[in-house]
N, C-alpha and C positions, 0 to 999 in steps of 0.2 A: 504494500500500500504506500501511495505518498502521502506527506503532508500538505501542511503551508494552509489555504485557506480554500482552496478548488472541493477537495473533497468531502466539506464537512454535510452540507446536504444528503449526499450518497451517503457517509456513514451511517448516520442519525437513519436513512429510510433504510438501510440494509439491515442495522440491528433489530429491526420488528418481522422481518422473514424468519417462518419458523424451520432453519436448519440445522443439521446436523452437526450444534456447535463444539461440545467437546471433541470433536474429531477434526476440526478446524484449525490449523497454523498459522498465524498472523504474524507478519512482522513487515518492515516500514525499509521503503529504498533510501530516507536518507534523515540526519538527524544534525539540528541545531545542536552545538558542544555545551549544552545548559541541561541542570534536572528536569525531570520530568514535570514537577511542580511548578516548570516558569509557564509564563503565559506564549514563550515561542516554540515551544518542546512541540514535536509532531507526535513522540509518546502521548503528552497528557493530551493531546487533541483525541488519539485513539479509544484513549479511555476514557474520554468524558464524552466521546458521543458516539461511537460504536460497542465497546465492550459494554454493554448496559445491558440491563436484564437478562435473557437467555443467551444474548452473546458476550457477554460476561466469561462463559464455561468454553469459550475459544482458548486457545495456547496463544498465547502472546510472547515475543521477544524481542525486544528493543535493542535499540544501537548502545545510546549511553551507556557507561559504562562506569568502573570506578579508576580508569587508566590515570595516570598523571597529564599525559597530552595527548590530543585528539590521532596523531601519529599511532601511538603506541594501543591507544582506544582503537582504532580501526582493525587494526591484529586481535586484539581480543574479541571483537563484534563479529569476524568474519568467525572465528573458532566457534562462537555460540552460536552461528547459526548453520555450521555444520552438522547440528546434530537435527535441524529441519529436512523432510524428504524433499529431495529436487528430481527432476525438474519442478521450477513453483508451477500449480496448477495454472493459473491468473495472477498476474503484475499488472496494479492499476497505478499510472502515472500523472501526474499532473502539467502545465505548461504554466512559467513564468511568462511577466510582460517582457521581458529579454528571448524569447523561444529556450530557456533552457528547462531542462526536466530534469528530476532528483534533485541533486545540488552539483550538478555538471555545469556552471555557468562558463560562459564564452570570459575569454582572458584568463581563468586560472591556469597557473603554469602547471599546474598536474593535468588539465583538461585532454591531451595528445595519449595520456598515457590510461586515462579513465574511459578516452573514448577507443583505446585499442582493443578489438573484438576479438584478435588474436589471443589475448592477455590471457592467463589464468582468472575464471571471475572470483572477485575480491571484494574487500571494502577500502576507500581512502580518505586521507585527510584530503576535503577541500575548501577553498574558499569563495564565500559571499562577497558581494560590491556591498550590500547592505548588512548592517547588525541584528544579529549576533553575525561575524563573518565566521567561527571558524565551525567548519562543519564535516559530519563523515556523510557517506556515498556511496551505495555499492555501484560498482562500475559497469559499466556497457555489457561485460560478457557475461554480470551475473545477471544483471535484468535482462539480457536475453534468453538464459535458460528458464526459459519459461513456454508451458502448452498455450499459452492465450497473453496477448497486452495489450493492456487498451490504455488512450491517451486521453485525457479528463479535460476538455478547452469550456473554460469559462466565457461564456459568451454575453454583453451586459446589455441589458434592456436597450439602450440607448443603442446599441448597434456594432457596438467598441468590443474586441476577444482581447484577452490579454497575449494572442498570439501576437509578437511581430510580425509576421508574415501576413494577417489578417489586414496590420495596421497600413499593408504597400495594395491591398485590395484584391487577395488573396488568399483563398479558402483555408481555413487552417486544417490541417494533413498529416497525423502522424507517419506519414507516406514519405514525406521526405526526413533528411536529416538520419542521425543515426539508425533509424527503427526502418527506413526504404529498405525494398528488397527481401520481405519478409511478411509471406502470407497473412501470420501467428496477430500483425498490430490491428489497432483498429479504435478510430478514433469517438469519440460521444462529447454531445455539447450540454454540457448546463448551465442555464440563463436566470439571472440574479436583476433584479433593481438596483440599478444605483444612481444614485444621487447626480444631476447634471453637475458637472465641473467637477467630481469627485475622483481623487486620483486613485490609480488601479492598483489591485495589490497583488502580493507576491504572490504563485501559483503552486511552489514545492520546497 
């Protein structure tokens, strides 16, 4: 699952589907370097509005960690979530007003090496243009082992996605960019009010 503020909708309708949640694995493509108690945690977003009531009895695993640096947290994130079955059934991703997804943003000097699909998949330290900046990630080739992915485009009432690509008047597409080329993606819009002149917020 990602965070940020794209998928809180979806979570909130998903936890009332009656599934088959103690058989259920959750865990999140990328995590602000803060507890789960702050108010940017993409943990405490999971838990305050998906893990409720019957999906409460899901397995949840988060990134956070008790490392000293989000370096050293990323090594220990990727070991805890070796013990989740892979491939993930379903990867649902989000898109920033930047087009980036998880917390792969354009410019970070790790980005060349999170987007190598070669790579063993992992988790990394990367960084945000915005606060909190520092943050872990799992990288391109772990979110692609996945049977299904779908890309979550915030679309605002007003007519504005937080896609860049939308903003040059261009259908937003998890088709291009790293996820082209792969039957498995598949994009979904969900549309919010927002306030005229209200600026857009972060996607993941």
């Amino acid at each position: 699952m990602s965070g940020g503020r794209t998928p809180a909708l979806m979570f909130a309708h998903l936890a009332r589907h009656a599934l088959d949640w103690p058989r259920i694995h959750i865990t999140i493509a990328d995590e602000r370097w803060v507890g789960s108690d702050d108010p940017a945690s993409n943990e405490g977003l999971v838990r305050a509005t998906l893990l409720r009531g019957a999906a409460a009895q899901a397995r949840f695993q988060g990134l956070k960690n008790a490392a000293v640096t989000p370096a050293a947290g990323a090594v220990q994130a990727w070991e805890a979530l070796g013990a989740l079955p892979r491939p993930f059934d379903v990867v649902v991703l989000g898109m920033g007003e930047d087009g980036h997804t998880a917390s792969l943003f354009p410019g970070d000097p790790q980005l060349a090496a999170a987007l190598d699909a070669s790579a063993p998949p992992g988790c990394l330290e990367m960084h945000s243009p915005a606060a909190p900046q520092l943050r872990l990630s799992l990288n391109l080739a772990a979110l692609l082992d996945a049977r299904r992915i779908f890309i979550q485009i915030l679309v605002r009432k007003n007519g504005r996605s937080t896609s860049a690509r939308a903003r040059r008047g261009k259908r937003p597409s998890c088709r291009s960019g790293p996820f082209s080329g792969t039957a498995r993606s598949r994009s979904m819009c969900t549309g919010v009010r927002t306030p005229a002149g209200a600026p857009p917020r972060e996607g993941s």
